[in-house]
Structure formats: structure tokens, C-alpha cells
C-alpha positions as CSV (number, residue, x, y, z in Angstrom):
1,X,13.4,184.9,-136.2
2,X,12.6,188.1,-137.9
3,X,14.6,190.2,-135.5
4,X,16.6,193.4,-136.6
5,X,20.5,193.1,-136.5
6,X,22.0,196.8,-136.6
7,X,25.7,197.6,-137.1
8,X,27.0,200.5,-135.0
9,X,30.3,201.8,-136.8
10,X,31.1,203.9,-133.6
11,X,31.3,200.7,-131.3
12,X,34.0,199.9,-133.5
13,X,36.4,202.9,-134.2
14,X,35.9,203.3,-129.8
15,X,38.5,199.9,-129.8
16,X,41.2,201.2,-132.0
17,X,43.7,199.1,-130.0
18,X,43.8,196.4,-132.4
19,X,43.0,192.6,-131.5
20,X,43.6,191.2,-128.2
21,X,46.5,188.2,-128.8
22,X,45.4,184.9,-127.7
23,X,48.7,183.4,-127.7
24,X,48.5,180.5,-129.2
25,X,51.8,179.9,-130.6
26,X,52.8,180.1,-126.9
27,X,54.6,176.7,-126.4
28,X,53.0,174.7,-122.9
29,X,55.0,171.6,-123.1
30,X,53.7,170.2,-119.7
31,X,50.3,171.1,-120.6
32,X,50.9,169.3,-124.2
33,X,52.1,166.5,-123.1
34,X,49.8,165.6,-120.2
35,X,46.7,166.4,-122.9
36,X,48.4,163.9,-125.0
37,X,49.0,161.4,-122.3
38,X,45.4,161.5,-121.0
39,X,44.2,161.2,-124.8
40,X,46.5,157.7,-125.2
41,X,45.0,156.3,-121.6
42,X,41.2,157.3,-122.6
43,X,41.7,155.8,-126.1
44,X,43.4,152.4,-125.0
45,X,41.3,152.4,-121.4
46,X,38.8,152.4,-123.4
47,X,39.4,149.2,-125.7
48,X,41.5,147.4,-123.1
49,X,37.3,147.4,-121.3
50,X,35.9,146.2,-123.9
51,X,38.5,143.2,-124.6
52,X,38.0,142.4,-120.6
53,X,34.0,142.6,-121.2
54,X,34.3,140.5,-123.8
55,X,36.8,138.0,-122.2
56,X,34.4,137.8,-119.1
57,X,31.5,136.7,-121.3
58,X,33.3,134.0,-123.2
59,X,34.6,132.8,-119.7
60,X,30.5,132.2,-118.8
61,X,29.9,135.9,-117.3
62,X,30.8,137.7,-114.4
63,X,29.1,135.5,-111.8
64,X,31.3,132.7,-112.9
65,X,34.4,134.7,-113.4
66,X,33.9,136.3,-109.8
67,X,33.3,133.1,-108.0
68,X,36.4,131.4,-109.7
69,X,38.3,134.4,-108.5
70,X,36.9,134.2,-105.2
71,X,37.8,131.2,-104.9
72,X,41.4,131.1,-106.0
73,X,42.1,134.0,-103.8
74,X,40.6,132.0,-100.6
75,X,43.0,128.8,-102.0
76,X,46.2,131.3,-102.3
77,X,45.4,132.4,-98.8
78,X,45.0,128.7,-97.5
79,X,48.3,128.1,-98.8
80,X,50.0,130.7,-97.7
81,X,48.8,130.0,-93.9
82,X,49.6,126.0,-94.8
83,X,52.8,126.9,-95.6
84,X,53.3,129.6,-92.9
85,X,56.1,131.6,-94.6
86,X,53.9,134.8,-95.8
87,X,51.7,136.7,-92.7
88,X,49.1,137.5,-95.7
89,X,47.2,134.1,-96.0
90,X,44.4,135.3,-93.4
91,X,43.9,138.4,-95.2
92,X,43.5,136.6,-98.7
93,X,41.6,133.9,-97.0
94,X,39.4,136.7,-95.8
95,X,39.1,138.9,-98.8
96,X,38.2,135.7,-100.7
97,X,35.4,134.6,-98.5
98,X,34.1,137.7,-99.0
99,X,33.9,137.3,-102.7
100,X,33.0,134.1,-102.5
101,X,29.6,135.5,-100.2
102,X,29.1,138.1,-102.5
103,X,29.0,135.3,-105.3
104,X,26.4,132.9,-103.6
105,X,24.0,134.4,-101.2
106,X,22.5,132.4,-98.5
107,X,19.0,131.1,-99.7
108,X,16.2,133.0,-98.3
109,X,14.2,132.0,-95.0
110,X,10.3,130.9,-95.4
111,X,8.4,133.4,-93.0
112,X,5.2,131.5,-92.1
């Protein structure tokens, strides 16, 4: 505030040149259409997060939905090593247990 703004007439006859083009007519049409693809993903990304948050709360929260996904993939992987046709049902059987830890912690010890 209350400082002096001063036009020089000189500074501007020294760039006689003209205006520097910015080329922006200049057609990009990777660039225009990977803007345009990123812009489509953030907008429906977006939503399609929302709609899963709010499918996960109706289902009774992520605690439940986790556990009930832990626990199908430890069936699917039961069931694959029942039936002994796929070499994958460890791995599943594994990866579920895992969830299925991460879902219900063992109770804590009494230190006394």
C-alpha cells in the first residue's frame, strides 16, 4: 500500500520485436488426449470411492466387510487344495489367514 508505480516508456520502445508467440493453437493430440483421459479417471475414481464407501457402511463397516472377505478367500483356498486341481489354494489359504489376523487380534495378556 501507498507505494509508487512509475512507467518507463524507454523499457518499452528497447523490445520492438513484437510479442513472443505462445503457440497455442499448436495442436498436441497425445498431450490432449492423455489430459482428457486423466480428467475422466479422476472424475469417475472419484465417485466410484464414494459408492464403495458407502456400500461398505451399509454392509456393517469395514471390520465386517474385511473379515467376511478374509474369510471367503481362506474358504476359496481350502477348496482349491480340497480339490487339488489349482497349485494356488495355499497361497489364498495364506493370504486369507492373514486378513482374517488382521481382522481379530489375539486378546491381550494380563502382566501381573
Amino acid at each position: 500500500m501507498g507505494e509508487r508505480v512509475s512507467i518507463r516508456p524507454e523499457a518499452a520502445e528497447a523490445s520492438e520485436g513484437g510479442p513472443v508467440p505462445l503457440d497455442y493453437g499448436k495442436k498436441d493430440t497425445v498431450g490432449d488426449w492423455s489430459r482428457r483421459i486423466d480428467a475422466w479417471l479422476r472424475e469417475h475414481f472419484e465417485g466410484l470411492m464414494q459408492s464403495i464407501g458407502a456400500l461398505i457402511e451399509r454392509c456393517g463397516g469395514r471390520r465386517r466387510f474385511g473379515f467376511a472377505a478374509g474369510l471367503g478367500i481362506l474358504g476359496g483356498g481350502l477348496g482349491l487344495c480340497i480339490s487339488g486341481e489349482f497349485c494356488l489354494g495355499p497361497t489364498l489359504m495364506t493370504v486369507g489367514a492373514f486378513v482374517l489376523g488382521l481382522y481379530l487380534p489375539l486378546p491381550k495378556k494380563d502382566e501381573k
